[in-house]
LUMTIVEX-24437 format. One line per field, with one value per atom (N, C-alpha, C, O): atom name; x negated, z, y negated. Coordinates in pm, whole numbers, plus 50000, padded with zeros to 5 digits. Layout:
<pts>
atom (CA:...)
px (X:...)
pz (Z:...)
py (Y:...)
</pts>
This chain:
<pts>
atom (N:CA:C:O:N:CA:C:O:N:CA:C:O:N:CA:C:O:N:CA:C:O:N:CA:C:O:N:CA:C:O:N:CA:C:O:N:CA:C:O:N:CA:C:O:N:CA:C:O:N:CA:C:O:N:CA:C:O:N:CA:C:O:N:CA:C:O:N:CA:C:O:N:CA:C:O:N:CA:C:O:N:CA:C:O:N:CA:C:O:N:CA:C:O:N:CA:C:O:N:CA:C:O:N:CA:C:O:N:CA:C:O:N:CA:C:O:N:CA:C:O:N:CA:C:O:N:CA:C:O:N:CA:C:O:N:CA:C:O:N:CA:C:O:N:CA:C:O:N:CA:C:O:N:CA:C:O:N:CA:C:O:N:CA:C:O:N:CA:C:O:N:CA:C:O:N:CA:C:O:N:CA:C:O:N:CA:C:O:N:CA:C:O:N:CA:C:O:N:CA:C:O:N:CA:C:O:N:CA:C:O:N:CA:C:O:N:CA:C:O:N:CA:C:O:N:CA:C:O:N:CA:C:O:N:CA:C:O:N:CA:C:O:N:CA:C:O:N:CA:C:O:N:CA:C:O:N:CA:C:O:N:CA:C:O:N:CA:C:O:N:CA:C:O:N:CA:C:O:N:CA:C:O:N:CA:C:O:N:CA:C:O:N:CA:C:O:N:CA:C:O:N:CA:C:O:N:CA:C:O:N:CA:C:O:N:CA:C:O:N:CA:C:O:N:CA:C:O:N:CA:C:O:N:CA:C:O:N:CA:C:O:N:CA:C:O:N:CA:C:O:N:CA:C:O:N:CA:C:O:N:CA:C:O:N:CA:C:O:N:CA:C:O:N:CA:C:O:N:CA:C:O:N:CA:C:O:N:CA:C:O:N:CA:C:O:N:CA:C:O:N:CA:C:O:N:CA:C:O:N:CA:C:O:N:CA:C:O:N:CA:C:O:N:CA:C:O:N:CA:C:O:N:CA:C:O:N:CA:C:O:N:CA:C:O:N:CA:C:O:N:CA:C:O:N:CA:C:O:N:CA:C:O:N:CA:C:O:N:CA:C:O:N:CA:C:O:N:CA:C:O:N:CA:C:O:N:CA:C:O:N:CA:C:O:N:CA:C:O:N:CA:C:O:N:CA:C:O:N:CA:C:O:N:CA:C:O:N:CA:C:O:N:CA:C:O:N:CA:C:O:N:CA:C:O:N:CA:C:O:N:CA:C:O:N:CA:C:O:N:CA:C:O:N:CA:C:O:N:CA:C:O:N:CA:C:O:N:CA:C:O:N:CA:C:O:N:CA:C:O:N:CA:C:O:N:CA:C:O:N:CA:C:O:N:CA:C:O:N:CA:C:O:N:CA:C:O:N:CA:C:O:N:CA:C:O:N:CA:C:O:N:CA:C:O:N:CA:C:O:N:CA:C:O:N:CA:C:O:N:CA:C:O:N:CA:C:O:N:CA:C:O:N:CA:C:O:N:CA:C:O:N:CA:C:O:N:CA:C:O:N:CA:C:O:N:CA:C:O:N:CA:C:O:N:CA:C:O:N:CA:C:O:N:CA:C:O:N:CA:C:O:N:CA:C:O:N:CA:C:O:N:CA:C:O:N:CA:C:O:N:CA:C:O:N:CA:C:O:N:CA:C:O:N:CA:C:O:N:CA:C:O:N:CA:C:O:N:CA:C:O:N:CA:C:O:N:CA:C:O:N:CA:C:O:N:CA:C:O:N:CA:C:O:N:CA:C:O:N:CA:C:O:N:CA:C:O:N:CA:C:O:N:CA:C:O:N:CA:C:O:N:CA:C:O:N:CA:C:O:N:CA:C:O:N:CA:C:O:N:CA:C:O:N:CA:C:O:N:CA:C:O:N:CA:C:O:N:CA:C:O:N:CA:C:O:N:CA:C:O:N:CA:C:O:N:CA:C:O:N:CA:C:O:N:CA:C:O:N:CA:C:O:N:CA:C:O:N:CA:C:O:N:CA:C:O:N:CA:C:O:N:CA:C:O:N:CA:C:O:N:CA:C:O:N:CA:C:O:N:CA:C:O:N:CA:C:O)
px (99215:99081:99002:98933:99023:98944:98969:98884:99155:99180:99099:99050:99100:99072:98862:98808:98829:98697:98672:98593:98779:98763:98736:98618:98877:98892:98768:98731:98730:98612:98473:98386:98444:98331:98400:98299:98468:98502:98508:98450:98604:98518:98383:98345:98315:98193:98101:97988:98117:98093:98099:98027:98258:98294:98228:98217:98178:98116:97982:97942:97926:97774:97735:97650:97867:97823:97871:97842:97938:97988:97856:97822:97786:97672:97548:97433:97562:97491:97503:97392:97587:97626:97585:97527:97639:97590:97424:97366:97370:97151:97125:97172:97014:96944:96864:96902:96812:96701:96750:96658:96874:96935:96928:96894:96972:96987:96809:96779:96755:96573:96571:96643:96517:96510:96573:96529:96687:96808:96772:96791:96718:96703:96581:96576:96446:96351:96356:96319:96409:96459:96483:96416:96592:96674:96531:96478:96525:96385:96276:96237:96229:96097:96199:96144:96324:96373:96371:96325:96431:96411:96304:96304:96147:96005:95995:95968:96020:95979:96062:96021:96159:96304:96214:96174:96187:96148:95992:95983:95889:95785:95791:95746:95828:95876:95978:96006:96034:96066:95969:95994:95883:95776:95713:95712:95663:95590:95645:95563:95708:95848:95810:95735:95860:95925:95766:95771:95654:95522:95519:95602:95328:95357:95447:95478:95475:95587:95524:95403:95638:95648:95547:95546:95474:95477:95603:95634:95630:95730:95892:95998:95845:95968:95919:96003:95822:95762:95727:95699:95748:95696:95546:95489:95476:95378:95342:95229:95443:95383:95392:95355:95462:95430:95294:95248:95274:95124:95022:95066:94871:94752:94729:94700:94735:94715:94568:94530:94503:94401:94282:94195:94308:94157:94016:93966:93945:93854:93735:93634:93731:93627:93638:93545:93719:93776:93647:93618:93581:93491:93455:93358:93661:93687:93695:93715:93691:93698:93829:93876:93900:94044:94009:94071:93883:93885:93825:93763:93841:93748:93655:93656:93546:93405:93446:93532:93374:93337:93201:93083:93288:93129:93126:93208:92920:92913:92881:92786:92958:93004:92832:92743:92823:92709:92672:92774:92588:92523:92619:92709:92604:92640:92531:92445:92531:92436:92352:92234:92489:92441:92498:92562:92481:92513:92409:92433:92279:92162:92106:92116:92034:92030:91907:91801:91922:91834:91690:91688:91574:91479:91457:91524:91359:91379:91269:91292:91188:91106:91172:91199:91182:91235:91157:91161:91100:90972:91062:91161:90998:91035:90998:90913:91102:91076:90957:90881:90965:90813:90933:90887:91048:91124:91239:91307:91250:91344:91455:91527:91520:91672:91701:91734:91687:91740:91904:91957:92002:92146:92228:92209:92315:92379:92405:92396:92429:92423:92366:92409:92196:92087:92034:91930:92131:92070:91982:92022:91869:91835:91911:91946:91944:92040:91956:91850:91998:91932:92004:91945:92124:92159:92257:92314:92252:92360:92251:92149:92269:92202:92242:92363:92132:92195:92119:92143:92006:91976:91916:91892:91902:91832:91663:91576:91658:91529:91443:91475:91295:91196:91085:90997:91113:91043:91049:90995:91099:91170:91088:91069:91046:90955:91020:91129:90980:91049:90914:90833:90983:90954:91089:91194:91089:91190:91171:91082:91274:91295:91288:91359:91182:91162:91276:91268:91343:91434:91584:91651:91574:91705:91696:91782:91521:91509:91544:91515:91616:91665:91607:91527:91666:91621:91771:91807:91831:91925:91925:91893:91972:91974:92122:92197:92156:92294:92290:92217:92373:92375:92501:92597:92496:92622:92614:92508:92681:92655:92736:92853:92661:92708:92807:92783:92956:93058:93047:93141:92910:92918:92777:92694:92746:92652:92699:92765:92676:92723:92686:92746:92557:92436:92319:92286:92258:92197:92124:92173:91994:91922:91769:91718:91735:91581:91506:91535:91386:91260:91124:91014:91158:91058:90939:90943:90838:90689:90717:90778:90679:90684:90545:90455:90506:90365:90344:90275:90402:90406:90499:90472:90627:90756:90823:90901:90789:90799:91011:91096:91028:91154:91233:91175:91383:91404:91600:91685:91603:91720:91729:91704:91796:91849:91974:92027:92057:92242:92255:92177:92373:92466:92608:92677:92636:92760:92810:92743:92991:93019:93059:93115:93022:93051:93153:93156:93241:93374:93426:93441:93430:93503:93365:93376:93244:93124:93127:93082:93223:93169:93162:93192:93098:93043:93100:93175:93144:93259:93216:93103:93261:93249:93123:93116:93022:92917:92957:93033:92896:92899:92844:92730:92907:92858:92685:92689:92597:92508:92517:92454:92557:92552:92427:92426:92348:92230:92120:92082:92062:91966:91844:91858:91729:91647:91487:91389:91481:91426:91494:91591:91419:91424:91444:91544:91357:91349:91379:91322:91461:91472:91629:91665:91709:91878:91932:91851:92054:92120:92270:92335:92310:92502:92559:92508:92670:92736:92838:92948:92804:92869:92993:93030:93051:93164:93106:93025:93110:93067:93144:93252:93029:93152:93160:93248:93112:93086:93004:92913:93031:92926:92869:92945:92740:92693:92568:92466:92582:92463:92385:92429:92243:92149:92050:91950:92077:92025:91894:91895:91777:91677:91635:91603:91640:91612:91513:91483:91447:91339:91350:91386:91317:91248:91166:91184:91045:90934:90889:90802:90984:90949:90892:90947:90771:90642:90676:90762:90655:90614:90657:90589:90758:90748:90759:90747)
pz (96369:96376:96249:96182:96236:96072:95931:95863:95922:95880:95846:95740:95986:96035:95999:95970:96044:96021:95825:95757:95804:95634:95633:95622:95650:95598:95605:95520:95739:95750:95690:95708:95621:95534:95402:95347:95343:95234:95202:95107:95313:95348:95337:95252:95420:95420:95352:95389:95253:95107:94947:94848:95003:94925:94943:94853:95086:95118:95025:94937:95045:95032:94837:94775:94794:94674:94635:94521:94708:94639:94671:94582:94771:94805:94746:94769:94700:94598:94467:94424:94397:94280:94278:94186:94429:94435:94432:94354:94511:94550:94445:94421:94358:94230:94332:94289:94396:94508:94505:94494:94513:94525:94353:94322:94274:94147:94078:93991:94116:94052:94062:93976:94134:94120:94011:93912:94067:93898:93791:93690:93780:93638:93574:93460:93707:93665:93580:93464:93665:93639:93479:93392:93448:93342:93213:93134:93243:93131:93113:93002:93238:93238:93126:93018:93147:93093:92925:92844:92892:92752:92678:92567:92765:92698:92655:92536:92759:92736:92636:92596:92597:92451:92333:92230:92378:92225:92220:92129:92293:92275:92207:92093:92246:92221:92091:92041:92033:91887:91803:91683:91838:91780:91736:91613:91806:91799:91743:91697:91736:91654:91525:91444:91522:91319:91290:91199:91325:91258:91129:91091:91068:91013:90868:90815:90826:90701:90586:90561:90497:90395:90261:90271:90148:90056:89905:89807:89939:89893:89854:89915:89719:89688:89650:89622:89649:89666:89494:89442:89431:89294:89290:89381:89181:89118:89183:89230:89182:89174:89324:89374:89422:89543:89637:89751:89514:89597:89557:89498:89584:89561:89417:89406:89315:89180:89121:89005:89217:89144:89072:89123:88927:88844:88915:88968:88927:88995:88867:88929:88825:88700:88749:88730:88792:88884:88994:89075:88941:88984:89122:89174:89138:89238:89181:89263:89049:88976:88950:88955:88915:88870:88699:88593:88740:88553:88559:88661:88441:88428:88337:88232:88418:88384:88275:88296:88139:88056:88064:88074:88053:88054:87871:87780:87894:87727:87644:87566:87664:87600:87584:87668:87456:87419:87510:87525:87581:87661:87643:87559:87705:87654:87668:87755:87579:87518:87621:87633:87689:87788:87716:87616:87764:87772:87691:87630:87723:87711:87578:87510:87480:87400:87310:87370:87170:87150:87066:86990:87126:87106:86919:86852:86894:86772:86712:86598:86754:86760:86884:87002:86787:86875:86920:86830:87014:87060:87148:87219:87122:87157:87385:87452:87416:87548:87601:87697:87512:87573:87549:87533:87545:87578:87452:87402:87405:87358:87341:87437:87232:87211:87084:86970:87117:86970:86954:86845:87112:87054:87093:87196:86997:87069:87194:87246:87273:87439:87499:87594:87432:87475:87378:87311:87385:87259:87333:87442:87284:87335:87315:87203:87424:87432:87383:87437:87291:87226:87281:87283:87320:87392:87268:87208:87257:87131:87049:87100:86894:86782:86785:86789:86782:86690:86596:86547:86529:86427:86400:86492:86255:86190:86293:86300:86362:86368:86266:86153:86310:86193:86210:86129:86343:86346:86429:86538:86409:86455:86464:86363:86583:86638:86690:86745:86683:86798:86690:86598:86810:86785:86748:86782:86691:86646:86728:86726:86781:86933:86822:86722:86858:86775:86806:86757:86873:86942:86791:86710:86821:86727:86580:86492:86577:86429:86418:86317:86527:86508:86634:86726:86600:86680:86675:86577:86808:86776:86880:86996:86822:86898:86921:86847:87009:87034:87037:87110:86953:86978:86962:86905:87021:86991:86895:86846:86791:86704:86760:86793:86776:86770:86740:86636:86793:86685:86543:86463:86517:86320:86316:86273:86355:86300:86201:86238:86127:86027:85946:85912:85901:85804:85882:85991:85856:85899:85795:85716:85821:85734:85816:85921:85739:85841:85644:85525:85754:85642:85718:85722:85767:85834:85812:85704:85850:85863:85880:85983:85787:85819:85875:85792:85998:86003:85969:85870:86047:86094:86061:86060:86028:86072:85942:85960:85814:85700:85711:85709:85722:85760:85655:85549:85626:85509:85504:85415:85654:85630:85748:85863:85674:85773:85796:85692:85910:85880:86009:86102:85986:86073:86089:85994:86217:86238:86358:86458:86332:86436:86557:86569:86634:86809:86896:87018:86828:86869:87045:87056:87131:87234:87254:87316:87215:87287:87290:87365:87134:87054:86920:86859:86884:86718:86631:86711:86538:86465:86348:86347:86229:86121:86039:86026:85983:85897:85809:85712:85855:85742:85655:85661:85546:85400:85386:85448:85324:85272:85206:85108:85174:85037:84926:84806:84993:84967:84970:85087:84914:84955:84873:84751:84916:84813:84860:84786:84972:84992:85145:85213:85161:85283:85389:85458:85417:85486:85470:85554:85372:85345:85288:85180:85376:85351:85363:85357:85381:85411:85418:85336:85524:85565:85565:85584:85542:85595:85723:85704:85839:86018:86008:85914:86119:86199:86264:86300:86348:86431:86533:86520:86666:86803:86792:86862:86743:86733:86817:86878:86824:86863:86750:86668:86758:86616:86642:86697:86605:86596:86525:86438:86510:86434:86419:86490:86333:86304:86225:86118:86273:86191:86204:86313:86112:86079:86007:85925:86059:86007:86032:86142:85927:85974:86031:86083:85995:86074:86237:86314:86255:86355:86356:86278:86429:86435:86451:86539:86420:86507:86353:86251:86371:86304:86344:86271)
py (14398:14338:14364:14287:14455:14501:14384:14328:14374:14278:14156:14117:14100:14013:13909:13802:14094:14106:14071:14006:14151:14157:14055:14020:13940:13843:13709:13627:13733:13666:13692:13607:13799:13860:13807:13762:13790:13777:13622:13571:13538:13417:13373:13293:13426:13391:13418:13385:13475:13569:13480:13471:13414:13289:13159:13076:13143:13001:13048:12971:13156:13147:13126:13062:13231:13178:13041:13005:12960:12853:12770:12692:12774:12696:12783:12745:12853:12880:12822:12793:12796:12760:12592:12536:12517:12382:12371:12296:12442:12427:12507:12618:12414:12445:12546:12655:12562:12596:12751:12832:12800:12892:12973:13087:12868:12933:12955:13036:12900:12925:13059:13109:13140:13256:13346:13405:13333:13404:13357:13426:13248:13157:13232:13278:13235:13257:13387:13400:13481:13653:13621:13676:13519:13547:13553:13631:13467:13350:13465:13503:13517:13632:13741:13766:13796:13913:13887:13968:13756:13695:13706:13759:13628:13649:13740:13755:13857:13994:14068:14177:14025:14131:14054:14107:13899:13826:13905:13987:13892:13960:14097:14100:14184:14360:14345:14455:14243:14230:14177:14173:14144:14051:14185:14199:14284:14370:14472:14551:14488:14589:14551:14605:14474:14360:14408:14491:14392:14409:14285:14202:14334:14160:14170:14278:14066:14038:14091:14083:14162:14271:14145:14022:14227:14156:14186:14118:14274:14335:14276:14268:14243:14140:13991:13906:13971:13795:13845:13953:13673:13667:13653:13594:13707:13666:13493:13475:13373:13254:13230:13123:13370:13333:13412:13414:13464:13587:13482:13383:13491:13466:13509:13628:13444:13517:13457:13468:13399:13277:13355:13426:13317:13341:13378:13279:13490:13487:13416:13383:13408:13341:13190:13112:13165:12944:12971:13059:12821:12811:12689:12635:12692:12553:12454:12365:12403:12293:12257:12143:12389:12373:12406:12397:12444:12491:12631:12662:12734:12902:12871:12807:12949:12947:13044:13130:13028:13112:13177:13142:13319:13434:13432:13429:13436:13423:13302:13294:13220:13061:13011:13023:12957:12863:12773:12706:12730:12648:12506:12512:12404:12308:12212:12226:12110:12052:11930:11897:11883:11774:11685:11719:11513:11395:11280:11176:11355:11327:11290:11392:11161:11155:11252:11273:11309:11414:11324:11227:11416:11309:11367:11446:11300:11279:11377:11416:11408:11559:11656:11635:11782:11879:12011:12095:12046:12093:12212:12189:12343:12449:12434:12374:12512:12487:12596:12581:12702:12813:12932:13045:12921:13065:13100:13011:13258:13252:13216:13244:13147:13112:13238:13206:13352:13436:13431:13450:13396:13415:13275:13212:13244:13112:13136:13024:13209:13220:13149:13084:13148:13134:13027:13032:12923:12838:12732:12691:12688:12545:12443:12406:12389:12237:12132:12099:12087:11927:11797:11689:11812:11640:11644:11735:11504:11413:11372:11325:11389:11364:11225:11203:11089:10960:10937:10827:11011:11021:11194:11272:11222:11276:11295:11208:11440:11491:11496:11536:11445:11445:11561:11592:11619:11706:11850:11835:11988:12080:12223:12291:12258:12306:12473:12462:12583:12692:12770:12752:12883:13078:13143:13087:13241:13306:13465:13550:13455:13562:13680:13682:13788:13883:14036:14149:13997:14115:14050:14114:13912:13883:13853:13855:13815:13731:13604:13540:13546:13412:13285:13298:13199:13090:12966:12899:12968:12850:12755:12778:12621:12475:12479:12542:12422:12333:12183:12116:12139:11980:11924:11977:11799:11715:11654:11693:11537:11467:11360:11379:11216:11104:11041:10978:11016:10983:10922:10919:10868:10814:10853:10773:10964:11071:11180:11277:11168:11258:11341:11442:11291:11321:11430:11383:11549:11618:11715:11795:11681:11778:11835:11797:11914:11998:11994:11995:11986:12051:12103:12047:12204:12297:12335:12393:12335:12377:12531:12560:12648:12737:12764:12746:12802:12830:12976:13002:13083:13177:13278:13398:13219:13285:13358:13451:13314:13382:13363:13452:13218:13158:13224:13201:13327:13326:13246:13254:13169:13099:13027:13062:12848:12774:12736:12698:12729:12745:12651:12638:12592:12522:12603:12639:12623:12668:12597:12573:12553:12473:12546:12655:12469:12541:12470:12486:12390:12351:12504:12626:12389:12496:12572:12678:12538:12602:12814:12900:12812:12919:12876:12773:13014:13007:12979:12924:12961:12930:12940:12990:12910:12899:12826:12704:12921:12800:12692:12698:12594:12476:12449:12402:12469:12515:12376:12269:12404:12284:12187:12226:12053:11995:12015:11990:12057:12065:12178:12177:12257:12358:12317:12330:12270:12295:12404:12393:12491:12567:12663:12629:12765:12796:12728:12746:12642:12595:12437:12366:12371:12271:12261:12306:12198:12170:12067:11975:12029:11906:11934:11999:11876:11889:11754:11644:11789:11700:11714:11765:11672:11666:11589:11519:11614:11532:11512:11597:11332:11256:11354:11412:11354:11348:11511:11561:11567:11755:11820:11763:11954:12014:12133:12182:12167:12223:12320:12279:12431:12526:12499:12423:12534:12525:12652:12659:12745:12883:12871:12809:12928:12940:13122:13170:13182:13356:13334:13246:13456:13522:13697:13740:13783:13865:13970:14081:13875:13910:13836:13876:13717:13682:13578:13500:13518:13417:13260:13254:13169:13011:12916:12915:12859:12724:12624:12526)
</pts>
């Protein structure tokens, strides 16, 4: 009977998993088990690994960006001569009320299309000097001053080019015939300092 008994438990042992294997209904549960046990190994590796090394990555794969980028896709220069503007330069040039003693701090004049007839400042008493920035007209070329000294006891007037919106090299005079009275010869389409020293300082 035992036999017997076996044989029928082992039977019926065999039916149940085989009708198990047929009813999805039967296999959900196990499935679910399996799937919950998975989340949980992939989660608990997730947390393991911690976040990703920088260690080993090039220069062109880190954040290397210019902090001086001003979002343009171009670097701001610290320092750099003002720039002049677009703007055409009027033809009397009239001090704005405030020191310009360093090209830093130059007054912007626009674009020269002619010869100023009349050129106005203070001479910043910390520097002795006084400077303009300007553009020159592409067939502007010709540039000269003849200053009113009122005040300022002027003892020099200079052009130096500002190519790249620094100082650069003075441009010799063709011409000197006082302190305050010169003449150059420009490149159209430039940009150009305009130095007036004194000093003692004071108003021309």
């Amino acid at each position: 009977m035992m036999c017997r008994n076996s044989g029928t438990n082992y039977d019926n042992e065999n039916h149940y998993q085989l009708w198990c294997t047929m009813n999805p209904k039967c296999l959900a549960p196990s499935l679910l088990v399996l799937v919950s046990m998975g989340i949980g190994c992939a989660e608990e590796s997730d947390v393991k690994s911690g976040p990703p090394s920088l260690e080993g990555l090039s220069d062109t794969e880190l954040d290397t960006a210019d902090p001086s980028d001003d979002g343009s896709g171009c670097a701001t220069e610290m320092g750099s001569i003002p720039d002049p503007g677009d703007e055409y330069a009027p033809m009397r040039w009239y001090t704005d009320g405030a020191y310009h003693g360093t090209p830093e701090t130059a007054q912007t004049m626009g674009v020269v299309l002619d010869v100023p007839d009349y050129i106005q400042g203070g001479i910043d008493p910390g520097t002795g000097n006084y400077y303009f920035v300007f553009r020159t007209f592409e067939d502007q070329t010709e540039f000269y001053v003849n200053l009113f000294d009122k005040t300022s006891n002027i003892d020099a007037v200079r052009i130096f080019d500002a190519t790249g919106l620094e100082k650069g090299e003075e441009v010799e005079p063709t011409s000197v015939s006082s302190a305050v009275s010169a003449e150059w010869e420009l490149k159209g389409d430039n940009l150009y300092l305009l130095n007036v020293s004194s000093p003692t300082g004071g108003f021309f």
